[in-house]
C-alpha positions in Angstrom: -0.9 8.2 3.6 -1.4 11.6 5.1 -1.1 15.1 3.3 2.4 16.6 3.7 3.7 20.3 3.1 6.2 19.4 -0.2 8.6 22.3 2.4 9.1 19.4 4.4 9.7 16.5 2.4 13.1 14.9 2.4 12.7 13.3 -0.9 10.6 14.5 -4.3 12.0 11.4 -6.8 11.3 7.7 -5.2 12.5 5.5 -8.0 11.9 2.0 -7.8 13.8 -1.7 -8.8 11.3 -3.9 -10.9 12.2 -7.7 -10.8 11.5 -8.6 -7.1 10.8 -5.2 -5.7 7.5 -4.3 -7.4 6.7 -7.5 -9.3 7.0 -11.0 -8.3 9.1 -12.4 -10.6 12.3 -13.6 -8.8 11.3 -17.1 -9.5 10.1 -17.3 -12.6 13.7 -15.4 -13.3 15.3 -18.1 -12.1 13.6 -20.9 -13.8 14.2 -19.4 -16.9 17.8 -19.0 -16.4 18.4 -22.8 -15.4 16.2 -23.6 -18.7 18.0 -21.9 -21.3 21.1 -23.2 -19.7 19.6 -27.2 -20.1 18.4 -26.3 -23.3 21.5 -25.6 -24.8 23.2 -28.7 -22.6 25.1 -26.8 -20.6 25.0 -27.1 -16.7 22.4 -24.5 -14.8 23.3 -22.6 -11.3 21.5 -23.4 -8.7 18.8 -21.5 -7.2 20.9 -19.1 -4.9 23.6 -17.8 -7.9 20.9 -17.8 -10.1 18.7 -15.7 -8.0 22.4 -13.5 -7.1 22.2 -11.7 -10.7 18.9 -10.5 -10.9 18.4 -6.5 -11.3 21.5 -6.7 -13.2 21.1 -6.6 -17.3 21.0 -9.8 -19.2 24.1 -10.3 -20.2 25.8 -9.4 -17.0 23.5 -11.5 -15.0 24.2 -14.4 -17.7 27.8 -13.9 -16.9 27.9 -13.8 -13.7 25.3 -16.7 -13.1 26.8 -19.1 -15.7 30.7 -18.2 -15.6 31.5 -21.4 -17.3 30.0 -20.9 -20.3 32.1 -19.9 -23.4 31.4 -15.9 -24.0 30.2 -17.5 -28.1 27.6 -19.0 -26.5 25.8 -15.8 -24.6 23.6 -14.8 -27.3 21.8 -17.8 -28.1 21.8 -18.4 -24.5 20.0 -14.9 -24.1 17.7 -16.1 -26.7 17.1 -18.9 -24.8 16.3 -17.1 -21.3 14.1 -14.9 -23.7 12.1 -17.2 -25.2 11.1 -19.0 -21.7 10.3 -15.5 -20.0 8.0 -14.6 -22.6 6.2 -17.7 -22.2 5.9 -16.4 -18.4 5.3 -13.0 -18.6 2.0 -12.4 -19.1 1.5 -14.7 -15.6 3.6 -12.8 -13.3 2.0 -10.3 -10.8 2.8 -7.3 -8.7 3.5 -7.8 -5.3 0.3 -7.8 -2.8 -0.1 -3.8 -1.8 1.9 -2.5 -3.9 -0.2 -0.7 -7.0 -2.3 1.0 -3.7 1.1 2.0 -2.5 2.2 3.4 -5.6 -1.2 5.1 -6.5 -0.8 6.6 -2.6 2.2 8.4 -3.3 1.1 9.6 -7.1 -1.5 10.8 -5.3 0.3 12.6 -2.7 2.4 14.0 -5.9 5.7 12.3 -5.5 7.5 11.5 -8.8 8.0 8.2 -9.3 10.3 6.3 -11.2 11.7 2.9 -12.3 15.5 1.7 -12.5 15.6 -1.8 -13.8 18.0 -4.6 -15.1 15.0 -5.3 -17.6 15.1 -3.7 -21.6 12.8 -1.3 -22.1 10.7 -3.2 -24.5 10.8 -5.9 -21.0 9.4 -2.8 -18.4 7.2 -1.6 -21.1 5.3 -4.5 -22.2 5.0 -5.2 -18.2 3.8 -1.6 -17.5 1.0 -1.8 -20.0 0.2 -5.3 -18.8 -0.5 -4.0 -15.3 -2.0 -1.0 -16.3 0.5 1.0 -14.3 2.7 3.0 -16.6 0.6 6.0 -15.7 2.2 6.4 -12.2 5.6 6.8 -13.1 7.2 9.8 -14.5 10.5 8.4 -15.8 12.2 5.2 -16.4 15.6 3.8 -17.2 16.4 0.1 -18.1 19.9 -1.4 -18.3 19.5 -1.3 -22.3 19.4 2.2 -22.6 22.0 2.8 -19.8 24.7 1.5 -17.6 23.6 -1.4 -15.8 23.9 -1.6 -12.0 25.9 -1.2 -9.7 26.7 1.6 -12.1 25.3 5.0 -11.3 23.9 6.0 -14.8 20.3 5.6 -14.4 19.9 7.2 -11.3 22.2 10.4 -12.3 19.8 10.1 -15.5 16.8 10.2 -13.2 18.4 12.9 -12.0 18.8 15.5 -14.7 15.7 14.6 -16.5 13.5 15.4 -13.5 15.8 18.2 -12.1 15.9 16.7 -9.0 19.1 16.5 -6.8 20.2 13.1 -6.0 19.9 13.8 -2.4 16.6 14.3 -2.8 16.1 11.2 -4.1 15.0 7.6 -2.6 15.5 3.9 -4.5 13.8 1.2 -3.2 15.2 -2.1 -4.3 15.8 -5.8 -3.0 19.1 -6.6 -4.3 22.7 -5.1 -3.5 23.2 -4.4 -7.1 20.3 -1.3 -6.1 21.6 -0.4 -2.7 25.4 0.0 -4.5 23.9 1.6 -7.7 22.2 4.1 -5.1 25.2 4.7 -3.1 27.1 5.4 -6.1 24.8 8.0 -6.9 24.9 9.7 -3.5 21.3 8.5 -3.3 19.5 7.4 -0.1 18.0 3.6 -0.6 15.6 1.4 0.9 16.2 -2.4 0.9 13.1 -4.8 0.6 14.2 -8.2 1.7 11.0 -10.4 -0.2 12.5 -10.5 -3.5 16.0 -11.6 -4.9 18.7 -11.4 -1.7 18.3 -12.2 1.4 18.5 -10.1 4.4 22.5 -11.4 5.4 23.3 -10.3 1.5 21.4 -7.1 1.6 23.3 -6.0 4.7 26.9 -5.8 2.8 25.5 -2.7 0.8 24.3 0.8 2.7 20.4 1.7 3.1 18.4 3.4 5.9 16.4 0.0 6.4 15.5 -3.3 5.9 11.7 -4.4 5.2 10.5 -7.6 5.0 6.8 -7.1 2.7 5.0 -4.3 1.5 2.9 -3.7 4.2 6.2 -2.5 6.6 7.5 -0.1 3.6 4.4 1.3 3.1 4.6 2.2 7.5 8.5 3.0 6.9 7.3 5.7 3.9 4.3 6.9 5.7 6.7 7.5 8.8 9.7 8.9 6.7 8.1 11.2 3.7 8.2 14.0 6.1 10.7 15.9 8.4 
């Protein structure tokens, strides 16, 4: 990624989704989900309204994929989804090209950051994992704010970096990150490889649509500058 005068950079915060945007884990997301359900004997969404929640917190994406399910029966249900994504965790990886990426623009001296549906004990355990915690300069996680579509994390982004929110960019692959960013007043990126497809991701606003990491890394190369 070439040198660029920081004078004319439209952006100095790019924060990033997790689940499905950095990491592969849409899958394995959904697995779990449809386990915990049989576990406890109740019946699991399928793959598409599983795969529908994720970015959002736990217990939002538990209520919105599984709205049959008595409210009593969320937290051992959580437990449940818990128990089986722990057992997973450790095999997940990030997305092909995208820790280069990422060390590319730390290098270039972007701030980066992370606004995920995960808990922070979740994105920290992963960050360690894949040795990348070092590249980001702040992170918020639905436990510790408001989840998406909600605002929160991107306006906290915000005033701990003291950088305007138009002068921020999120990257994300569900419409629960394009609406969070719109919220914001923040300009977004949509990566269609991870939870919603391409004819979801077109109900919510963003400046483009790429399909793998290799055509964001071209769409950043050819839009980090004025």
């Amino acid at each position: 990624m070439p040198q660029t005068n920081k004078l004319n950079r439209p952006y100095d915060l790019i924060v990033w989704d997790w689940d499905g945007t950095i990491m592969d884990s849409t899958p394995t997301i959904v697995h779990c989900i449809q386990q915990a359900c049989r576990d406890l004997g109740f019946k699991a969404p399928d793959d598409t309204l599983a795969s529908s929640v994720i970015g959002l917190g736990i217990q939002d994406s538990l209520r919105r994929a599984v709205p049959w399910i008595e409210p009593a029966h969320f937290p051992k249900l959580t437990e449940r989804f818990r128990y089986h994504y722990l057992a997973k965790d450790h095999e997940l990886d990030l997305f092909v090209g995208i820790r280069e990426l990422l060390q590319e623009l730390h290098a270039q001296q972007y701030l980066l950051g992370v606004a995920t549906g995960k808990s922070r004990v979740g994105l920290d355990r992963s960050l360690k994992h894949h040795q990348i915690g070092h590249l980001f300069h702040e992170t918020r996680t639905a436990d510790e704010s408001f989840s998406k579509p909600h605002p929160g994390m991107l306006l906290e982004l915000s005033d701990v970096t003291q950088v305007p929110t138009r002068r921020m960019l999120m990257i994300g692959d569900t419409t629960h990150d394009l609406d969070m960013a719109a919220n914001a007043g923040v300009d977004a990126v949509a990566v269609t490889y991870g939870a919603h497809p391409p004819s979801t991701l077109k109900e919510s606003p963003s400046l483009a649509h790429v399909d793998d990491v290799a055509q964001l890394s071209q769409w950043l190369k050819n839009n980090l500058q004025h």
